[in-house]
C-alpha positions in Angstrom: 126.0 123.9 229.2 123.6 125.2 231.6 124.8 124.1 235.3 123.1 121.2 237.1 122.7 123.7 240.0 121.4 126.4 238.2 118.3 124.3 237.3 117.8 123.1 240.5 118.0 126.2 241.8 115.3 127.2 239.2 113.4 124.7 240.4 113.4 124.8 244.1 111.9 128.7 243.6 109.2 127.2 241.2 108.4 125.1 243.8 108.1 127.7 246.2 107.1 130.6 244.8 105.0 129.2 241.7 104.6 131.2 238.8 101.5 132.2 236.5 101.9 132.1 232.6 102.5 135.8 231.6 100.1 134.9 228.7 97.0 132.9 229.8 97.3 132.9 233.5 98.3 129.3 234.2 99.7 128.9 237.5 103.3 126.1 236.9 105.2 128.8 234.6 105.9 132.1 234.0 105.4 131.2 230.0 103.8 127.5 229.7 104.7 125.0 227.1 101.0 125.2 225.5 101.7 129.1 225.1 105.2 128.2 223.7 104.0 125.8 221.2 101.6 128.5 219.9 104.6 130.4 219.0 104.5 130.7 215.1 108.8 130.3 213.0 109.1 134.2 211.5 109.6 133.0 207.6 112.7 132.9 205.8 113.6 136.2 205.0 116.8 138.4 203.2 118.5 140.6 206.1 118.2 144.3 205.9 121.3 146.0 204.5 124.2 146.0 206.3 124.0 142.9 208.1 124.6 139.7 206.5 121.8 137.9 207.6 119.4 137.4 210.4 117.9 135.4 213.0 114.3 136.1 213.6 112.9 133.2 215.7 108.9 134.0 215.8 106.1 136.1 214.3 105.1 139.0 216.6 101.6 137.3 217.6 99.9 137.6 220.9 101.9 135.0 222.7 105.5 136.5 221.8 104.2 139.8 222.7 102.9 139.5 226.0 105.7 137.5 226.8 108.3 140.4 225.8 106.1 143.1 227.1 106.4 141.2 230.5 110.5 141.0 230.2 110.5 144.7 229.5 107.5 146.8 231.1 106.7 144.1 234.1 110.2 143.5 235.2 110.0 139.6 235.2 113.6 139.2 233.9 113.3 135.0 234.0 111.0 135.5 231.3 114.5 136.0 229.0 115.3 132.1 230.1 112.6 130.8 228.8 112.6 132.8 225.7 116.1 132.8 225.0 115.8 128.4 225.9 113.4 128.4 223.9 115.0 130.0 220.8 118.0 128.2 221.5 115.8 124.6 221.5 114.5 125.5 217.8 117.6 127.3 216.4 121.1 126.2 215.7 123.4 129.6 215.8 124.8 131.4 213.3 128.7 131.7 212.7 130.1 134.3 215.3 132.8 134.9 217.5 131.0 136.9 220.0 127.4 137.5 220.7 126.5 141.5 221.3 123.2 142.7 222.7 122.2 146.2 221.9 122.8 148.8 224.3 120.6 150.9 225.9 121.5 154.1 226.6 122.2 154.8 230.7 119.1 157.0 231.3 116.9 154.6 229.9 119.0 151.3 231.8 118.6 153.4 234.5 115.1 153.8 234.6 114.7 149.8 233.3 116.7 148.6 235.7 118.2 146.1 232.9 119.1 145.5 229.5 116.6 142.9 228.3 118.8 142.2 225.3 121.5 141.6 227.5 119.6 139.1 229.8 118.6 137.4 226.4 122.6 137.6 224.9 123.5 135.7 228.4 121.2 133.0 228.4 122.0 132.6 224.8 125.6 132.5 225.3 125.2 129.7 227.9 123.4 127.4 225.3 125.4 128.0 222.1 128.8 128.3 224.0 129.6 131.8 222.4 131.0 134.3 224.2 129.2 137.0 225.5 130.8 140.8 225.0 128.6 142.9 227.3 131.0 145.7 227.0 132.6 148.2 224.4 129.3 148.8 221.9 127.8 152.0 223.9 124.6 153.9 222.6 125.7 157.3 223.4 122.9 159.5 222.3 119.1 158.2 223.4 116.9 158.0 220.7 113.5 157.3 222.8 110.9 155.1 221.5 110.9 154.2 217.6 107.6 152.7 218.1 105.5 155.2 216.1 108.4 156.3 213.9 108.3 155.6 210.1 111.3 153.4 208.6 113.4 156.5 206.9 112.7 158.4 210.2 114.3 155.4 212.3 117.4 155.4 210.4 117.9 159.0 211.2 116.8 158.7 214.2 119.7 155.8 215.4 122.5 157.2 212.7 125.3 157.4 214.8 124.1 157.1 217.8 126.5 153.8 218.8 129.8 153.7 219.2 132.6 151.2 220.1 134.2 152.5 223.4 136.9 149.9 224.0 140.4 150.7 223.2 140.6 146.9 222.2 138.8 146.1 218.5 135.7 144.2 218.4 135.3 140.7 217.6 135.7 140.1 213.9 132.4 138.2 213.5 129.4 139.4 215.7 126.4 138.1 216.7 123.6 141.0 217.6 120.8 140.2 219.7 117.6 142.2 220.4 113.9 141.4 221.7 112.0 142.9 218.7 112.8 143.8 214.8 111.2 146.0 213.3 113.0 147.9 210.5 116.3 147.0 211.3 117.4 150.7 211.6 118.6 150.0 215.0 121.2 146.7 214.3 122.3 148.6 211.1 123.4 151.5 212.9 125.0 149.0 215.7 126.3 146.8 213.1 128.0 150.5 211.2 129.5 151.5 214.4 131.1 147.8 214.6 132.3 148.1 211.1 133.8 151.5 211.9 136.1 150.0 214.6 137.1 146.5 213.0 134.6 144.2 212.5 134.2 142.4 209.1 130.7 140.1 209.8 127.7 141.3 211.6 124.8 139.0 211.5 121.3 139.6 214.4 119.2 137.2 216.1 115.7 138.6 217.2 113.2 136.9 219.2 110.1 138.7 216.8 109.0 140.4 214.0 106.0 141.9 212.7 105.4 140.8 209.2 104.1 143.5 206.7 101.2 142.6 204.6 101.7 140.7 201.5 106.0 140.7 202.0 107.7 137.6 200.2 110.1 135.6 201.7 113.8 136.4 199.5 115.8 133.9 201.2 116.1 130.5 203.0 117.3 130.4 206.2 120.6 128.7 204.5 122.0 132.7 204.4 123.1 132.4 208.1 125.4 129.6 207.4 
């Protein structure tokens, strides 16, 4: 549960340093409910191989996507609350021990300033009372921006490029979080490098995906149970 003080904290900035909707401008939030209800449920779907199933909580439409672009290129970290709240409000999680973000690699932390999977993983690990490992998955080789790449290029592109650093094993069921999926190359080769070093369940939660024209739903959203 999410402190008393913490939200009054939250508040007592709001109320003096109020915010403008990353989205429409809106001066009372940095994401306003009428953007959030705008927000459209990603459709049942089967999770890529290797990973027994996913979480996707939205369709990558405008909203969602100037949200995340100002978590990651403006810096406005709170904006990871409200999405992570807001995915949390909607969605019950899936069975896990631990909840994982996905590394970035230190040049590209570095130049960030944060992990925005990580800010996500901690908010989310407040709401659904799961613990949050920040530490032991490493992405030891950068693999720059996927953004253009094909999907057989991203899955050469991330092969081995994470590896489990702790001398301790890793949870036996893990929860992966990251902003956006796309192919899935990039929790695959996390959810590989966890295998490697112990554990037996790997499911993701994303906030968005793109949906690719005329792609059929293959499973209800009963495979994360």
């Amino acid at each position: 549960m999410i402190s008393s003080l913490q939200r009054l904290l939250e508040q007592l900035l709001d109320l003096i340093y109020p915010e403008r909707c990353a989205v429409c401008g809106t001066t009372g939030s940095l994401f306003c409910a009428a953007c959030c209800s705008r927000l459209t449920p990603y459709p049942p779907e089967a999770a890529p191989m290797g990973l027994e199933a996913m979480l996707v909580a939205w369709l990558y439409g405008d909203e969602v996507r100037q949200a995340i672009h100002a978590l990651k290129y403006q810096r406005r970290r709170r904006m990871a609350l409200l999405l992570a709240d807001a995915l949390a409000d909607d969605w019950s999680p899936p069975p896990g021990d631990a909840l994982i973000p996905v590394p970035l690699h230190p040049d590209r932390l570095a130049e960030r300033g944060f992990n925005q999977a990580e800010e996500l993983a901690r908010r989310l690990s407040q709401r659904w009372r799961i613990p949050l490992c920040r530490q032991g998955l490493i992405r030891e080789r950068d693999t720059g921006h996927q953004a253009r790449l094909g999907r057989r290029a991203r899955q050469s592109n991330v092969a081995g490029a994470f590896f489990w650093s702790d001398h301790r094993p890793p949870p036996e069921r893990v929860l992966l979080v990251d902003d956006v999926l796309t192919t899935g190359a990039t929790l695959v080769a996390c959810a590989d490098a966890l295998r490697r070093a112990g554990t037996h369940e790997v499911r993701a939660v994303a906030l968005a995906r793109s949906r690719a024209p005329n792609r059929r739903a293959q499973r209800t959203m009963s495979v994360l149970q």
